[in-house]
N, C-alpha and C positions, 0 to 999 in steps of 0.2 A: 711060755704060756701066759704070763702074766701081762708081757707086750701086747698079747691079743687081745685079751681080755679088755685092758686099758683102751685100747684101739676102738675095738668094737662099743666100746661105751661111749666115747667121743664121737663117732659116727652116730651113735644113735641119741646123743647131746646136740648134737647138730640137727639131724634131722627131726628133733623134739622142738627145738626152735627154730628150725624154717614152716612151720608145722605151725609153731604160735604168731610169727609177723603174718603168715597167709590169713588166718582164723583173724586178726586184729585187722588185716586192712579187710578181709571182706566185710570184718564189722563196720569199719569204716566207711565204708564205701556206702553200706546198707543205710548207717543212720544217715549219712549225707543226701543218700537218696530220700528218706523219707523226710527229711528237713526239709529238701529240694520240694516234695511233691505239697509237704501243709503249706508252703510260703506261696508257692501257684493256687491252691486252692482255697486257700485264705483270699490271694490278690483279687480271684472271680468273683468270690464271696462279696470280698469290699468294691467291687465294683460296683456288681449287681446292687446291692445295699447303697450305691452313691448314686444310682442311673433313678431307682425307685425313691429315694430322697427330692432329686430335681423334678422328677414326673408332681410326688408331691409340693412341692413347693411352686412350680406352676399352676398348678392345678390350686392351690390357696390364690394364688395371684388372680386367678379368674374368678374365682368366690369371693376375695374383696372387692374386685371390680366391680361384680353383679350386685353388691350391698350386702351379701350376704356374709355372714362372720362362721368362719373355719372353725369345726369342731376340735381339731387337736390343739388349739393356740392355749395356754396357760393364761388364767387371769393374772391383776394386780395381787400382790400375795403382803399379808401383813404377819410381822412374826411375833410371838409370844413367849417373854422371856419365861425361862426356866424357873420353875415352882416347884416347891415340896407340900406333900399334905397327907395328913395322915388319912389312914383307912382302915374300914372297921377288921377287925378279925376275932376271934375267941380265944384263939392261942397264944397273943402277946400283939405288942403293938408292930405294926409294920407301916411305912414309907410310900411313898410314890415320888420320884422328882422325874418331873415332866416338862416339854417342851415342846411347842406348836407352832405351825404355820396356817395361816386361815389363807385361803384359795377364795376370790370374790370375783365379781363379775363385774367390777367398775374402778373406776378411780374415786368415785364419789363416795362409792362403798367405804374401801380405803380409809377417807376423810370421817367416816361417820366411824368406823369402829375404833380410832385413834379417838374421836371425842366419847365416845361410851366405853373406855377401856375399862376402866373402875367396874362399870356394870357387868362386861364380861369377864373380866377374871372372879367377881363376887361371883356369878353364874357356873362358871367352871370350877372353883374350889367348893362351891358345894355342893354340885352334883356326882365330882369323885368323891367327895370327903363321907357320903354314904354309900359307896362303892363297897363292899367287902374286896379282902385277899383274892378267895376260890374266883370273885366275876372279872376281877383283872387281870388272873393270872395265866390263863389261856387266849389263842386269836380270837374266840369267837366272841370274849369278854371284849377286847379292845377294838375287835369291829362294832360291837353295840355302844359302846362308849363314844365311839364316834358319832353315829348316827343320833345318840343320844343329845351330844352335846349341839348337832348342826341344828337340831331341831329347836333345842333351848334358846343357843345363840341368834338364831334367824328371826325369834319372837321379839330380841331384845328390839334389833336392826328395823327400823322403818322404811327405807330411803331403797338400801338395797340388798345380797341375800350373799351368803357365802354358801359357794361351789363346791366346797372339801376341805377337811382339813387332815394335814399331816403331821402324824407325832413327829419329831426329829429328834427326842430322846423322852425313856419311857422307860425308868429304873423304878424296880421293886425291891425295898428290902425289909 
């Protein structure tokens, strides 16, 4: 009785694990399938996204041609080293270290914001420097801060105007 026992248990040890390689390769099989199918649909994807790239880029070439200048091309960019300054708050002192990139619409520009540096960074440390905590501490604080400062900065500039600018770091503490 015990032979059978033993017996029957090994058969059914057996078929417990022909039971799990079946269960492992259909897994297999599945994720390979669904790997198979995102690398095909990723391919069309990057395709389609390469064919409407060259359409664009064509399509600029015929708008340089015509004289006319392509809205998505990026100006000359000048970058603004990293600064700390303090800002008001009621609950103790807090921080800002920040870092910009000015977006212009020339190279001439360029030329002029490199000679008025001094004036802008004067302009920018004291227009955050009465910034409170609460106006910086949300997007919709640091979208008016931008707008703020384009508006400041563009009074400075005679010659020519920046396009945008980009924080590229923007620590509060």
């Amino acid at each position: 009785m015990a032979e059978k026992k033993g017996a029957s248990e090994g058969e059914s040890g057996k078929s417990g694990s022909k039971k799990m390689i079946i269960i492992g390769a259909v897994t297999l099989v599945l994720v390979a399938g669904g790997a198979a199918a995102g690398y095909l649909m990723g391919s069309k994807s990057a395709a389609k996204h390469a064919t409407k790239a060259t359409a664009a880029q064509k399509s600029q070439g015929k708008s340089e041609a015509e004289g006319q200048k392509p809205q998505s091309l990026v100006g000359p960019m000048v970058n603004i080293d990293p600064f700390i300054v303090n800002i008001l708050d009621d609950q103790g002192t807090h921080y800002l270290k920040a870092a910009m990139t000015l977006e212009t619409g020339s190279k001439a520009t360029v030329a002029e914001i490199k000679v008025r540096m001094p004036e802008i960074k004067d302009a920018i440390l004291l227009l955050i420097g009465n910034k409170t905590f609460k106006d910086l501490s949300d997007l919709q604080g640091k979208l008016q801060l931008r707008v703020e400062l384009m508006a400041r900065l563009n009074k400075i500039l005679k010659e020519g105007k920046i396009k945008n600018i980009y924080f590229t770091d923007f620590v509060i503490q």
